[in-house]
RODO-2510 file (C-alpha; in nm, 4 decimals, decimal comma):
residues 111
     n   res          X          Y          Z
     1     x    15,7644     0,9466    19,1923
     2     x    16,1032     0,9363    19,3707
     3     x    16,2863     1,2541    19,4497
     4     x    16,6481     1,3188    19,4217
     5     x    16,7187     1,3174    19,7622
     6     x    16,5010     0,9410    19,8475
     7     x    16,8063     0,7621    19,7195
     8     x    17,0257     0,9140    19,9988
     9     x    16,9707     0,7432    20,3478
    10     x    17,1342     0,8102    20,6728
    11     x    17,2771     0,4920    20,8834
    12     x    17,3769     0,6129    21,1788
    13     x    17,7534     0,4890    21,2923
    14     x    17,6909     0,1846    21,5019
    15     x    18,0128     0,1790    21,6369
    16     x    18,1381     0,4675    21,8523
    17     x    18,4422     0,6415    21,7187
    18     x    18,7724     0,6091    21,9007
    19     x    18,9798     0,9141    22,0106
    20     x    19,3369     0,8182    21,9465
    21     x    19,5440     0,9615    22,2504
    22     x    19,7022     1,2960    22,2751
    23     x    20,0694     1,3106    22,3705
    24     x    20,0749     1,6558    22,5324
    25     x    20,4775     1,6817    22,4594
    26     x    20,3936     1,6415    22,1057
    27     x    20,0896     1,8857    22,1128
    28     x    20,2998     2,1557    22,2803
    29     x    20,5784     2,1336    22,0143
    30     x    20,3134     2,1071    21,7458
    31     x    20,1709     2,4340    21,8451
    32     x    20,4787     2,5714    21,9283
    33     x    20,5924     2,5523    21,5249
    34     x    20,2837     2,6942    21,4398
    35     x    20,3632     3,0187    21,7011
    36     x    20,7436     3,0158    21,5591
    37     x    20,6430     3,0695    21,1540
    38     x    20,9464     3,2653    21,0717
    39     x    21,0111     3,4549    20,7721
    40     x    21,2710     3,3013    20,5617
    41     x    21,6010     3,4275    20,5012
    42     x    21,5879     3,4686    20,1371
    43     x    21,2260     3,6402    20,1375
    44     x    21,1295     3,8520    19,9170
    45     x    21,0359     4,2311    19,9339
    46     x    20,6983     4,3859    19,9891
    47     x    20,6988     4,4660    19,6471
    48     x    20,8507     4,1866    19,4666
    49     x    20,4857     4,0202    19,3928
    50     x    20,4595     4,2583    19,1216
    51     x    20,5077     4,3988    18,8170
    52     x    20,7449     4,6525    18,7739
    53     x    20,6164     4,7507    18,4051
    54     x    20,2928     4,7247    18,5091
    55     x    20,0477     5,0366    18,3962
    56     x    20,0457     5,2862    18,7095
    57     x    19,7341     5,2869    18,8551
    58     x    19,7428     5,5055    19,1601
    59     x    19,8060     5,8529    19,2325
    60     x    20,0057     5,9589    19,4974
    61     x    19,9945     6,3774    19,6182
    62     x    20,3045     6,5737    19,6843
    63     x    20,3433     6,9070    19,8709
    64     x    20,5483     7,1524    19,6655
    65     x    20,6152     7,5232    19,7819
    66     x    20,6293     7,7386    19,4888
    67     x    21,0375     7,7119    19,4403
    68     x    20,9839     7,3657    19,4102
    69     x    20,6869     7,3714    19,1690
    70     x    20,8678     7,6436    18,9538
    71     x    21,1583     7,3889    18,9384
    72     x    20,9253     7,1163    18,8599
    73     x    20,7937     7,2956    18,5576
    74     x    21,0901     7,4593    18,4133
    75     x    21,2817     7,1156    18,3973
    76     x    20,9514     7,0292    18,2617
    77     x    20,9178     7,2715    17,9881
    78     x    21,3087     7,2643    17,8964
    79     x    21,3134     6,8936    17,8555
    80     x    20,9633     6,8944    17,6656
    81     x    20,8502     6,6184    17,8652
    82     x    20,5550     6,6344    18,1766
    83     x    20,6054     6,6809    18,5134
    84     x    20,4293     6,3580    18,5876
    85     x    20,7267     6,1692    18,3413
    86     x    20,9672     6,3589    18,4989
    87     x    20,9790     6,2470    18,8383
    88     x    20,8788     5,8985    18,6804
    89     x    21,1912     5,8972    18,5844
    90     x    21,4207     6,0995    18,7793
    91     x    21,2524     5,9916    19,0932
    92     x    21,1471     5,5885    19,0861
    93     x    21,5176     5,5069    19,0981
    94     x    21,5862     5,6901    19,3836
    95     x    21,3235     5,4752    19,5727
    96     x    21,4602     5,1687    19,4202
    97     x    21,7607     5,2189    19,5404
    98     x    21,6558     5,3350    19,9219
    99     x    21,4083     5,0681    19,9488
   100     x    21,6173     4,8078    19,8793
   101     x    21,9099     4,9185    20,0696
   102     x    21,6299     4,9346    20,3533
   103     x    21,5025     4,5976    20,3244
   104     x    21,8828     4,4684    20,3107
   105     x    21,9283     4,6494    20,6624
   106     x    21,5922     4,5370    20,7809
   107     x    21,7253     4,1714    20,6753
   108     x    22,0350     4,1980    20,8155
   109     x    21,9005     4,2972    21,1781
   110     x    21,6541     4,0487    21,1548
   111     x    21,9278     3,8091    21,1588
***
């Protein structure tokens, strides 16, 4: 009975392989592209791989003194929404807006 592997042989290479020579100019600049990866120009944002309508999935804590969490709730209450929707939506522009005037400063110095 012949097994899988008996129709597989190994030949050894008769020949001995041939190093093709190394131009050290053109192994310096080779390696100095791969040390030089910039980012481009016209990159895109930390968060621009994803969905903004995506469901939230993480939960972020926030230190409120009791002024601040008796604001929080009143608004809250008066607007019948929850506090959680409330910043959603009060406070996830604001951080558009200051993160990308951050990453077009960030840019702009990197230039």
């Amino acid at each position: 009975m012949e097994t899988p592997m008996a129709k597989f042989s190994l030949n050894p290479n008769p020949t001995p392989t041939i190093e093709p020579d190394i131009d050290p100019a053109a192994l310096e600049a080779f390696a100095a592209g791969a040390r030089n990866r910039g980012i481009p120009e016209t990159a895109a944002p930390p968060w621009g791989r994803f969905d903004p309508s995506e469901k939230p999935r993480y939960n972020v804590a926030i230190r409120l003194n009791d002024y601040q969490l008796a604001m929080l709730r009143y608004l809250a209450e008066a607007r019948d929404t929850s506090q959680h929707k409330l910043l959603q939506r009060h406070l996830m522009p604001i951080l558009t807006q200051l993160a990308l005037e951050q990453f077009a400063a960030d840019q702009n110095t990197s230039n």
